[in-house]
C-alpha positions as CSV (number, residue, x, y, z in Angstrom):
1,X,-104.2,-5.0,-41.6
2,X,-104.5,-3.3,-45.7
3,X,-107.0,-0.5,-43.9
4,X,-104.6,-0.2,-40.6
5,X,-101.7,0.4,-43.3
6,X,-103.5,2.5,-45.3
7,X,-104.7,5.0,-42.8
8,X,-100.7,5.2,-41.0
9,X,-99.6,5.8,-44.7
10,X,-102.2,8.4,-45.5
11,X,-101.1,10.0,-42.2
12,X,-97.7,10.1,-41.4
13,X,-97.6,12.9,-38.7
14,X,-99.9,10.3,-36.9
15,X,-97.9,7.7,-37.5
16,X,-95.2,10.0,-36.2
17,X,-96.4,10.4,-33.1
18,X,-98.1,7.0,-33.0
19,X,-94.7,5.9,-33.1
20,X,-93.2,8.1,-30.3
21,X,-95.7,7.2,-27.5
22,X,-95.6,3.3,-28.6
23,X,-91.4,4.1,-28.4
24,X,-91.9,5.3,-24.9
25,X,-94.1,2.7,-23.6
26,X,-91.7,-0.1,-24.9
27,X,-88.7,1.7,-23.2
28,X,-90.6,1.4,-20.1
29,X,-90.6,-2.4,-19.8
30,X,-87.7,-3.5,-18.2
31,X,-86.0,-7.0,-18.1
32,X,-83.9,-7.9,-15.3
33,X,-83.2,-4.1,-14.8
34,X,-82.4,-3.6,-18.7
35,X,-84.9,-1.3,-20.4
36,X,-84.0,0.4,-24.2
37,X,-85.8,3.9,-22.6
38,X,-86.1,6.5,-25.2
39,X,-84.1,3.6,-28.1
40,X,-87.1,1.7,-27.9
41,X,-88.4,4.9,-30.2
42,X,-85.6,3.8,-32.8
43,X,-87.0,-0.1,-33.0
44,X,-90.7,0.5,-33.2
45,X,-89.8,3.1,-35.8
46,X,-88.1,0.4,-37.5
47,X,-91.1,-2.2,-37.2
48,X,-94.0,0.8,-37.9
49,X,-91.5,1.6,-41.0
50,X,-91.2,-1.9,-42.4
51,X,-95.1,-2.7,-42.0
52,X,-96.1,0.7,-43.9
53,X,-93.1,2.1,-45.8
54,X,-94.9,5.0,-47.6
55,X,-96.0,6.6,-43.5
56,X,-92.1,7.8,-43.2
57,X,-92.0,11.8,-42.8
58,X,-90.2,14.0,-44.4
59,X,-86.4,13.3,-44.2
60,X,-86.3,17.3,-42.9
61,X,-88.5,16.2,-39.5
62,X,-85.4,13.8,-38.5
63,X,-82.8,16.6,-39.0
64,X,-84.9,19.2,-37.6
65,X,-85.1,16.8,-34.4
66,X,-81.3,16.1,-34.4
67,X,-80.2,20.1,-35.5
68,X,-82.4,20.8,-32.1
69,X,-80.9,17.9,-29.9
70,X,-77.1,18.5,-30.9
71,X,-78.1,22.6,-29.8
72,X,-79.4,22.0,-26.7
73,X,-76.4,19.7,-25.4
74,X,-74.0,22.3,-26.9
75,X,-75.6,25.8,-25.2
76,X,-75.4,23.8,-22.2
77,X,-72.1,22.5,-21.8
78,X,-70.4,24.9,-23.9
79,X,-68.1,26.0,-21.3
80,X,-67.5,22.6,-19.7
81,X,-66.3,21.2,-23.2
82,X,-63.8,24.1,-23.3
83,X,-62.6,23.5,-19.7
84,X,-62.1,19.5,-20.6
85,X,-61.0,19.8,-23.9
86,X,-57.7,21.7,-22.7
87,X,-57.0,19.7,-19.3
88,X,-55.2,16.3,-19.5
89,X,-58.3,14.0,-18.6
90,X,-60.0,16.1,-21.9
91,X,-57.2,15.2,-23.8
92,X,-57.0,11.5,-22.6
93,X,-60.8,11.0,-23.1
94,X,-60.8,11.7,-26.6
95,X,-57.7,9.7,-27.5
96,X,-60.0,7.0,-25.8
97,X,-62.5,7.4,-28.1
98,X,-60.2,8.1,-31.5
99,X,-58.9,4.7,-30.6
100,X,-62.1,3.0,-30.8
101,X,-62.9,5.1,-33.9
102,X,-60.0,4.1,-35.5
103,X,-60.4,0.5,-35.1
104,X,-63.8,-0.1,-35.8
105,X,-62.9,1.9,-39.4
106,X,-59.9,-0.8,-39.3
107,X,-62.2,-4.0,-38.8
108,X,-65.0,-2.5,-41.3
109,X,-62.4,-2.7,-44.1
110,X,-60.6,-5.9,-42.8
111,X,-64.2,-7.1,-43.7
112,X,-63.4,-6.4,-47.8
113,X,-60.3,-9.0,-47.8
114,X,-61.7,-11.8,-45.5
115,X,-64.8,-11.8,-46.1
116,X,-65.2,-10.3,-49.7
117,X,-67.8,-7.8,-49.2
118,X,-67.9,-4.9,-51.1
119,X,-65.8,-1.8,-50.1
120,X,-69.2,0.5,-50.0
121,X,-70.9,-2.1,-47.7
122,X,-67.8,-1.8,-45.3
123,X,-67.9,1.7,-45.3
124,X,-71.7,1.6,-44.7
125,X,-71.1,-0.4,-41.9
126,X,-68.4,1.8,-40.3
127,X,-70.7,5.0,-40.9
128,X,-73.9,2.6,-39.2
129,X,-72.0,1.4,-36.7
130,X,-70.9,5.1,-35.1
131,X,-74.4,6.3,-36.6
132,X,-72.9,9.0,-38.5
133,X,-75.2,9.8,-41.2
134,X,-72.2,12.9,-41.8
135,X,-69.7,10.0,-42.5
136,X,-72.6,8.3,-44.9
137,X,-73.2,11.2,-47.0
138,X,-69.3,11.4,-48.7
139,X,-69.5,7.2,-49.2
140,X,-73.1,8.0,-51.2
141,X,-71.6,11.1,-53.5
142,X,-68.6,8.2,-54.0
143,X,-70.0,5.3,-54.9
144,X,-73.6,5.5,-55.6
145,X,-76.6,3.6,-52.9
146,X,-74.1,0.7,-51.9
147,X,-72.8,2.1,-48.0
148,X,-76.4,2.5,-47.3
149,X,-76.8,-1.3,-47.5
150,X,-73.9,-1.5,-44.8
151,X,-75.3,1.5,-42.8
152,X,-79.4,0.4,-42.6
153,X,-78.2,-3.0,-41.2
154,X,-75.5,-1.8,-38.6
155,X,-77.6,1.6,-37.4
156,X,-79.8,-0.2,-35.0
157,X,-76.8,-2.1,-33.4
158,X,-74.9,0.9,-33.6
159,X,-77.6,2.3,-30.8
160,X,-79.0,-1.4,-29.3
161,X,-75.3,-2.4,-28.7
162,X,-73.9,0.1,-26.6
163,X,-76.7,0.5,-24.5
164,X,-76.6,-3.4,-23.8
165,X,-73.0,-3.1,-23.4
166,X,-73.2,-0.6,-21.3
167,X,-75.9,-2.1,-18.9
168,X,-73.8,-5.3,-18.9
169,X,-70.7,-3.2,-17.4
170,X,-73.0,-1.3,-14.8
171,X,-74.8,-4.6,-13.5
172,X,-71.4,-6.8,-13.7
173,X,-69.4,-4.0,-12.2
174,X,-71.9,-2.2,-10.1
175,X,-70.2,1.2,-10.0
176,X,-71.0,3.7,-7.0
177,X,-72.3,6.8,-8.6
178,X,-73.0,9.4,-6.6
179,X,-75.7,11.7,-7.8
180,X,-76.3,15.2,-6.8
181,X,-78.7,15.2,-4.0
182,X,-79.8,18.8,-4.8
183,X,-80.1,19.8,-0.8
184,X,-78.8,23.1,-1.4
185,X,-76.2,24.9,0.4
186,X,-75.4,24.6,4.0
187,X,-75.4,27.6,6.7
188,X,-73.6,27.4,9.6
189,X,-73.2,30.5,12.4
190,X,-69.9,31.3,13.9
191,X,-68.7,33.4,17.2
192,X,-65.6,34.5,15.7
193,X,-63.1,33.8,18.8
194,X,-59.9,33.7,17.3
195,X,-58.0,37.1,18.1
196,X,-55.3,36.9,15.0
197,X,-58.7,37.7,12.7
198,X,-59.8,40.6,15.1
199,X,-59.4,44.3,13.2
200,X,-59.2,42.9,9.7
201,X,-61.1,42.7,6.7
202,X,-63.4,40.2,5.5
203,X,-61.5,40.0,2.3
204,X,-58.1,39.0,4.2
205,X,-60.3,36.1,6.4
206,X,-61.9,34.8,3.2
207,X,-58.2,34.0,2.1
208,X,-57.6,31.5,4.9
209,X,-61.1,29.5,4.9
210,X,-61.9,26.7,2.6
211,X,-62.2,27.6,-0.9
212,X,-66.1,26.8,-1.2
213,X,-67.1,28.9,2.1
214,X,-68.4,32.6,2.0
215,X,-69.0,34.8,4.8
216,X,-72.5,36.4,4.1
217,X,-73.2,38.0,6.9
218,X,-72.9,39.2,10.3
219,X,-74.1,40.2,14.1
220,X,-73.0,42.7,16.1
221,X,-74.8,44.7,19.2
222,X,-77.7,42.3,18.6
223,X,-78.1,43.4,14.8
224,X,-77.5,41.5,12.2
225,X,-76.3,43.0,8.7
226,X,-74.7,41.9,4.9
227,X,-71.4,41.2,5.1
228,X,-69.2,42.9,2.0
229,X,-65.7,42.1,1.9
230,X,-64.5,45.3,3.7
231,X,-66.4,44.8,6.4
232,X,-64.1,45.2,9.6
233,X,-64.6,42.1,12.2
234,X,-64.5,42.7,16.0
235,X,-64.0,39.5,18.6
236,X,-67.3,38.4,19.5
237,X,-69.0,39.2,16.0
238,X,-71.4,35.8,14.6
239,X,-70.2,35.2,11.5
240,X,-73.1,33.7,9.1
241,X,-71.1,31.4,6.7
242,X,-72.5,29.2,3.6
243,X,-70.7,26.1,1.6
244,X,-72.0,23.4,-0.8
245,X,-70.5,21.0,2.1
246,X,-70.3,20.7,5.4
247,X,-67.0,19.5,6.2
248,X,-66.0,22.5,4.6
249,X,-68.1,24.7,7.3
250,X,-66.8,22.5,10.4
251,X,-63.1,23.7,9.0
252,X,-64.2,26.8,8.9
253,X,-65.6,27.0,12.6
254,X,-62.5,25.6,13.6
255,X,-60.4,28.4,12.0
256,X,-62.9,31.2,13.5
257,X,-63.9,29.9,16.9
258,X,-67.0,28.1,17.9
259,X,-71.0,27.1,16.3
260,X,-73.3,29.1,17.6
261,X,-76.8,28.0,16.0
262,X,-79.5,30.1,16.2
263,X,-77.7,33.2,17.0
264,X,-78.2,35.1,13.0
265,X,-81.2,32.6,12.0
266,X,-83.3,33.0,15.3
267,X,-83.8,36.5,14.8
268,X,-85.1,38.0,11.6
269,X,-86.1,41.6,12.3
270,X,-82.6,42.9,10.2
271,X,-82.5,40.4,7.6
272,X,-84.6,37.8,6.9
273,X,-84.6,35.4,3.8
274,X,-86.0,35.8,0.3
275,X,-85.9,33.4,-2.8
276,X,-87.0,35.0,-6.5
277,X,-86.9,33.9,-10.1
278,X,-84.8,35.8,-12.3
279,X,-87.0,36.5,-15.3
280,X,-86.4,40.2,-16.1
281,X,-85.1,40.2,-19.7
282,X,-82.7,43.5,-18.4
283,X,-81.1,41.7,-15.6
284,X,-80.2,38.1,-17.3
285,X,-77.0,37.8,-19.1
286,X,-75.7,40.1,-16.2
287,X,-73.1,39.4,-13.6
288,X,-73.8,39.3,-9.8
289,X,-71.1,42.3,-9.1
290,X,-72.8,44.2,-11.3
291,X,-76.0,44.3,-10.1
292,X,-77.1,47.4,-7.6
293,X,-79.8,46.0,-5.5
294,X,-82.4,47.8,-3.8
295,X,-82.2,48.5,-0.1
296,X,-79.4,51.0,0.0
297,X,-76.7,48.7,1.1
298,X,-78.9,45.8,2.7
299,X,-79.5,43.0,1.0
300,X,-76.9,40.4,-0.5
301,X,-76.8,37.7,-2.9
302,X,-76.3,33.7,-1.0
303,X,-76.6,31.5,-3.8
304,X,-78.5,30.8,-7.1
305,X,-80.3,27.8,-7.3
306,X,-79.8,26.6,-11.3
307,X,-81.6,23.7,-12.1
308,X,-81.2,20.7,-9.8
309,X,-77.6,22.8,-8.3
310,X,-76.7,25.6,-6.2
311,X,-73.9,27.8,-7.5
312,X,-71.3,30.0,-5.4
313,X,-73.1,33.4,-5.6
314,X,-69.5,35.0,-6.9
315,X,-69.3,38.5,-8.5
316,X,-68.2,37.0,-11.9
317,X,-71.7,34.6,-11.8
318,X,-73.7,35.3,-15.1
319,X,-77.8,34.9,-14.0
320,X,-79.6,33.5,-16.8
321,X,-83.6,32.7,-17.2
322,X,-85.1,30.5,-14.5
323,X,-82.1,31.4,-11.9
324,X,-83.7,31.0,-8.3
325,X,-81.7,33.7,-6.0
326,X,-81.5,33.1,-2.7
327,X,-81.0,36.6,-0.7
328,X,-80.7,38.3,2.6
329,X,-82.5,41.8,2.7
330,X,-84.8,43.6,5.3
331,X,-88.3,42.6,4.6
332,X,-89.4,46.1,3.4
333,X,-87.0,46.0,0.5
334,X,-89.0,42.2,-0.8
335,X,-91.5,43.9,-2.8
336,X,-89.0,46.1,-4.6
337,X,-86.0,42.6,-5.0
338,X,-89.1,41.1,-6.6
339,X,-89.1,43.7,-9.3
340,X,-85.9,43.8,-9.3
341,X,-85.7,40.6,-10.6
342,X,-88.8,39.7,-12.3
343,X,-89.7,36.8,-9.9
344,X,-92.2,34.7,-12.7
345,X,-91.9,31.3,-12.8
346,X,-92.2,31.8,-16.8
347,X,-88.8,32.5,-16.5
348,X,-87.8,29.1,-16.4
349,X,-89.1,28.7,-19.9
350,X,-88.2,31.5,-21.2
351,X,-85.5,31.8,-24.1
352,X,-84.2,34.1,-27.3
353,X,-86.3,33.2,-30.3
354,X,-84.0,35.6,-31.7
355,X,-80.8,33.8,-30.4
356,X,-81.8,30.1,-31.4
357,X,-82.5,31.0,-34.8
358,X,-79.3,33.0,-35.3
359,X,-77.5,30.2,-33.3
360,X,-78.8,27.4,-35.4
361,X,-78.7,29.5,-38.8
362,X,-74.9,30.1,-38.2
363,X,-74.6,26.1,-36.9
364,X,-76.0,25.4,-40.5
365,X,-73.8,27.2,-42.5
366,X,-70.6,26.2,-40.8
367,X,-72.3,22.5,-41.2
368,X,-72.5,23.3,-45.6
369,X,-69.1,24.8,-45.6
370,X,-67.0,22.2,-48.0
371,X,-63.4,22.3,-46.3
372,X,-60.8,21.0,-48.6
373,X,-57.9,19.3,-47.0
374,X,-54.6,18.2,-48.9
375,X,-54.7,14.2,-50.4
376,X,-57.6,13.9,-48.6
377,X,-60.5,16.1,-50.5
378,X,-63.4,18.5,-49.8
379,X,-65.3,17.4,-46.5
380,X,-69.0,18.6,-45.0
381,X,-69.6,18.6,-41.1
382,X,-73.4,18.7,-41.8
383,X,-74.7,18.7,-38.8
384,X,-71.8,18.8,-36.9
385,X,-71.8,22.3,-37.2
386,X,-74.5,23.0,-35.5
387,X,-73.4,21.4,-32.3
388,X,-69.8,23.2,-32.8
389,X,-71.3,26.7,-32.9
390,X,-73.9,26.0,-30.1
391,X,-70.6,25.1,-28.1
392,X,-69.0,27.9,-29.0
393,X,-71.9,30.4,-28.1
394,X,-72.9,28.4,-25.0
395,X,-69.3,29.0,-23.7
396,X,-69.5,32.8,-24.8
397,X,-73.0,32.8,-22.8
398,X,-73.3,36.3,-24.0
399,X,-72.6,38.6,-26.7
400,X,-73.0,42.4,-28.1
401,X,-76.3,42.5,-25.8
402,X,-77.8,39.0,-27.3
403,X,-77.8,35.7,-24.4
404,X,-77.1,32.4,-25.5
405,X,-78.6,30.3,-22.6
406,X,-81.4,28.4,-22.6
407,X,-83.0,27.8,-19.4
408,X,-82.1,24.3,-18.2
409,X,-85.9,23.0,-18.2
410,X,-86.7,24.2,-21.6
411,X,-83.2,23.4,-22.6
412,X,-84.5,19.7,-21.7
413,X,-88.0,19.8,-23.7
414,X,-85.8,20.9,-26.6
415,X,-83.4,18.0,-26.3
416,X,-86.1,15.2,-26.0
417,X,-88.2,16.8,-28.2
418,X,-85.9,16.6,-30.8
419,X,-84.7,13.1,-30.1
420,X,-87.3,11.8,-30.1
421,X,-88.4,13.1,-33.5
422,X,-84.8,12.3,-34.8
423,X,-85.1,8.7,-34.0
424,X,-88.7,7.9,-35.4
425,X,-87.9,9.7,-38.4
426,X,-85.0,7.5,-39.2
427,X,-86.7,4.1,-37.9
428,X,-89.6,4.8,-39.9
429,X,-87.7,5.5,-43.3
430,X,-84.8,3.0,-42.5
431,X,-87.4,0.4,-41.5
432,X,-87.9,-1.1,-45.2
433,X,-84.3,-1.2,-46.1
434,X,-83.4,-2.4,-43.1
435,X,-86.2,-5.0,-43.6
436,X,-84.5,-6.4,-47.2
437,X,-81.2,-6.1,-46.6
438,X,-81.8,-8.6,-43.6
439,X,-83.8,-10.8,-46.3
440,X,-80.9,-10.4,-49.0
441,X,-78.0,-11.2,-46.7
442,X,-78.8,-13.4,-44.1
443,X,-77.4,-12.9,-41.1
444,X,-73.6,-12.4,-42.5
445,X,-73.8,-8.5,-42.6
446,X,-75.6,-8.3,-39.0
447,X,-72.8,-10.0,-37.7
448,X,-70.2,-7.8,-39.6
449,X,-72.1,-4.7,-38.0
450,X,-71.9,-6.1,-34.5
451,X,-68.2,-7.2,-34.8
452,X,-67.7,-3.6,-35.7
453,X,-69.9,-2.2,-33.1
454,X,-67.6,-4.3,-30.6
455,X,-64.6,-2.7,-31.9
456,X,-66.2,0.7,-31.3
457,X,-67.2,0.3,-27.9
458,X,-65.0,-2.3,-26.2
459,X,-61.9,-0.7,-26.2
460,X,-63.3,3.1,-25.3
461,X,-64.6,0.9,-21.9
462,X,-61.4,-1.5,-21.3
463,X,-59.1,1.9,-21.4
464,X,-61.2,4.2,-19.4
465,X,-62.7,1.6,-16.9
466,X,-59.5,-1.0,-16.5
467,X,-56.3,1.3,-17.4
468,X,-57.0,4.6,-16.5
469,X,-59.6,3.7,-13.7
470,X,-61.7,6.5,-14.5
471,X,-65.2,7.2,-13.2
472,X,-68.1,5.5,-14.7
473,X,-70.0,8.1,-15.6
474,X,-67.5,9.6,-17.6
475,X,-66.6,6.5,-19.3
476,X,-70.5,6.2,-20.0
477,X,-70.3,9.7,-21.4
478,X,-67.1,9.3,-23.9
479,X,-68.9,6.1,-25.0
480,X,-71.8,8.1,-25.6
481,X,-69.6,10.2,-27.5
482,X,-68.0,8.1,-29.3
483,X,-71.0,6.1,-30.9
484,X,-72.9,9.5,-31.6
485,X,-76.4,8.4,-31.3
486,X,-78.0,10.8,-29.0
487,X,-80.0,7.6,-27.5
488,X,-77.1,6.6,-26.2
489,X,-76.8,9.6,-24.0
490,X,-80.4,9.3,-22.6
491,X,-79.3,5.9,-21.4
492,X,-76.3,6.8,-19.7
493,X,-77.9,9.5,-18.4
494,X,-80.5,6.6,-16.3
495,X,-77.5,4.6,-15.4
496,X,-75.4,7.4,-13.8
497,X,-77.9,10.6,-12.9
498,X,-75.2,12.9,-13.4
499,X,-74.0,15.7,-15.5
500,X,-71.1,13.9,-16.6
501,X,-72.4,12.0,-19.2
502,X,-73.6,15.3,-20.8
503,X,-70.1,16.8,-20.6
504,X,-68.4,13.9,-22.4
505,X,-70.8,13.2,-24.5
506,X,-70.3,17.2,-25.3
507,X,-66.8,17.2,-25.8
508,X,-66.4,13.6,-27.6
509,X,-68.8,14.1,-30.4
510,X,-67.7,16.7,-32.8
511,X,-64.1,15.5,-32.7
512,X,-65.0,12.3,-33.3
513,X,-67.6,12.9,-35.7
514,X,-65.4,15.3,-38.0
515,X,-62.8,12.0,-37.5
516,X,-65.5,9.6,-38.9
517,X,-66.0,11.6,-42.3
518,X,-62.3,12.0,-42.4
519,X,-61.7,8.4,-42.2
520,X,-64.4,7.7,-45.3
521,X,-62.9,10.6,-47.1
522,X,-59.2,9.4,-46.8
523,X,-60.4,5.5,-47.5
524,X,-62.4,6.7,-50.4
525,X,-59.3,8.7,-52.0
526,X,-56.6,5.8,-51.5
527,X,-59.7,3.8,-53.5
């Protein structure tokens, strides 16, 4: 055992990634449907940590993980934070969440009167619990190495106990989650055979249909052609028309006249279809009415395929790397749409160098900027201020010539990646103290972190699931949120394959994080 010590400790990148695929093979075992997934990283970390203390990295691998995790979730949903954060169900899910917050701070220091325990551990234990190592760092400057006592023991429940919560709700509960199916859009063709739409303009027909439906084409005189919205419809013309759904295209028949399948489709000598990868650096970052495609006229734009979704192919869509567009053109015009747009299945890797670093510089200096508030004292972000500015940019998308976005398949090697080396880092240092304090204190303090824990989670999950009756995986997001720890996220991201989780997560966790160091700040100054 000495020599299997000595060689992790005298190798600690090893041990890093040692660590990593033994966290992945434990998150694969699963009892009675429960598995800890990519947590499992956090727990072997802690185990690897305690049995050789001196193979911990460098405390900068950890933050380099998390500085690229808490990126990559905010150039994603940047624009869906935005969106929520100013509707009514935004609002309401992050008063959720500040009520859980708030308590568990309240029950951390209830802790100091009943049960005697020193102010710092409470605080430690509020900071563990909603694994804030932001909310930490202003308790340390304060009063010295105490809070990290509180924080080392209530960190791993603070990720082990909402995940187990969590799985208890989905299995006791058994929510119908509907994930997206990723079919793609649906076609139907229609003989247009109502006479009030006879003489007029695409553009005035488009007004009456369901919202989602498009009219992208046409045939007349046994042709068939693009259909832009001044294009003038005569009775008798077969309208090609695409929706995400198709209710939505069995309205629209209804409106227009009757199906007629096969009539556009069955005959490809006009227009026939074509599906290329947007990967020319020129043409991402632009908008889909912008764009003058070859074929003088003849080819149109029917959707883009973005990650596992199809998108509306509107005027106002901004393409990014890895876009598949879906198009109608003649087939002498595919070799030059190919140009056009790059076609390279590279693209769906391909991102700014130039971008992420300026993204993630700017993220760090907002994160070092001291903000001093009145009564309360100077406050730090940290590393909350990298996922603020990557939601800022990622709802920008675009700026002065420089693109934001992050293709969503590298976007997701960029998140795991640096999860993964967030949570081995912090096991593998943690593991020791973690490892004593248990020893010193018995089991008093891991109960004191799990009562706090409960307050966390418990009443973010009795509101949103019992009073407002929302959806579970936008409760599983806000918890998510709530707690922090981007583990957390990965596991309500297997219980409800969704984006939802992503977006809550997205639009919880700064406001609740700059709460947290506010609360430790404002408790340390009435001290």
């Amino acid at each position: 055992m000495e020599l299997i010590r000595a060689m992790l400790e005298q190798q600690p990148l090893m041990a890093l990634f040692l660590t990593i695929a033994v966290g992945y093979i434990v998150g694969e075992l699963s009892i009675k449907g429960f598995s800890l997934g990519v947590g499992a990283v956090l727990f072997v970390a802690l185990a690897l940590g305690w049995f050789a203390p001196k193979a911990a990295p460098a405390p900068i691998v950890g933050t380099l993980g998390l500085s690229l995790f808490l990126y990559a979730v905010g150039i994603q949903y940047g624009r869906q934070f935005f969106l929520g954060l100013t509707s009514a169900a935004g609002l309401k899910a992050n008063l959720m969440a500040l009520a859980g917050v708030l308590l568990s701070g309240a029950v951390s220091l209830l802790f100091v009167r009943t049960a005697g325990i020193d102010p710092g551990h409470a605080l430690g234990l509020f900071a563990g619990s909603g694994t804030s190592t932001a909310a930490l760092q202003p308790a340390v400057a304060r009063l010295g190495d105490d809070p990290t006592v509180g924080y080392s023991v209530s960190y791993p429940f603070g990720v082990a106990g909402p995940i187990l919560l969590l799985y208890l709700a989905f299995v006791i509960l058994k929510p119908r989650i509907e994930a997206h199916a990723g079919s793609g859009m649906e076609f139907l063709e229609i003989t247009l055979l109502n006479s009030q739409f006879v003489g007029r303009r695409l553009s005035d027909l488009a007004v009456t249909l369901p919202a989602q439906v498009r009219i992208v084409a046409l045939r007349r005189n046994h042709h068939n052609q693009p259909a832009p919205p001044d294009t003038v419809i005569a009775e008798k013309d077969v309208l090609l028309a695409v929706s995400p759904t198709r209710a939505a295209l069995d309205q629209a028949s209804g409106i227009l006249g009757d199906a007629a399948p096969g009539r556009i489709t069955g005959d490809r000598r006009d227009l026939d279809y074509l599906r290329v990868f947007a990967s020319r650096p020129g043409l991402v970052g632009r908008m889909l009415g912008d764009l003058d495609l070859p074929g003088a006229g003849n080819s149109t734009v029917v959707h883009v395929r973005r990650g596992d979704a199809d998108l509306e192919a509107r005027p106002d869509l901004v393409l990014e790397f890895g876009d598949r567009v879906g198009l109608l053109a003649h087939r002498d015009n595919f070799v030059e749409l190919r140009k056009f747009f790059g076609d390279s299945i590279k693209g769906t890797a391909e991102f700014s160098y130039i971008s992420i670093g300026l993204g993630m510089a700017l993220g760090f200096l907002v994160g070092a900027i001291a903000i001093s508030l009145p009564g309360i004292g100077r406050i730090v972000l940290g590393l909350a201020g990298v996922l603020i500015v990557a939601l800022i940019l990622g709802s920008l998308r675009r700026t002065a010539g420089l693109n934001w976005t992050v293709p969503i398949s590298a976007n997701l090697v960029l998140r795991n990646l640096g999860l993964t080396l967030f949570l081995a880092q912090v096991g593998m240092a943690s593991g020791p103290r973690f490892a004593a304090t248990v020893t010193e204190t018995g089991f008093l303090m891991l109960g004191m972190g799990v009562v706090v824990l409960a307050a966390l989670v418990l009443p973010v999950l009795v509101l949103g699931l019992f009073v407002f009756r929302m959806p579970f995986d936008d409760v599983v997001g806000i918890v998510a949120g709530a707690t922090g720890n981007p583990a957390i996220l990965a596991y309500a991201n297997r219980l409800a394959p969704t984006d939802r989780p992503d977006v809550g997560y997205a639009m919880i966790f700064p406001a609740m994080t700059i709460v947290k160091v506010l609360f430790v700040n404002i408790v340390l100054t009435l001290l």
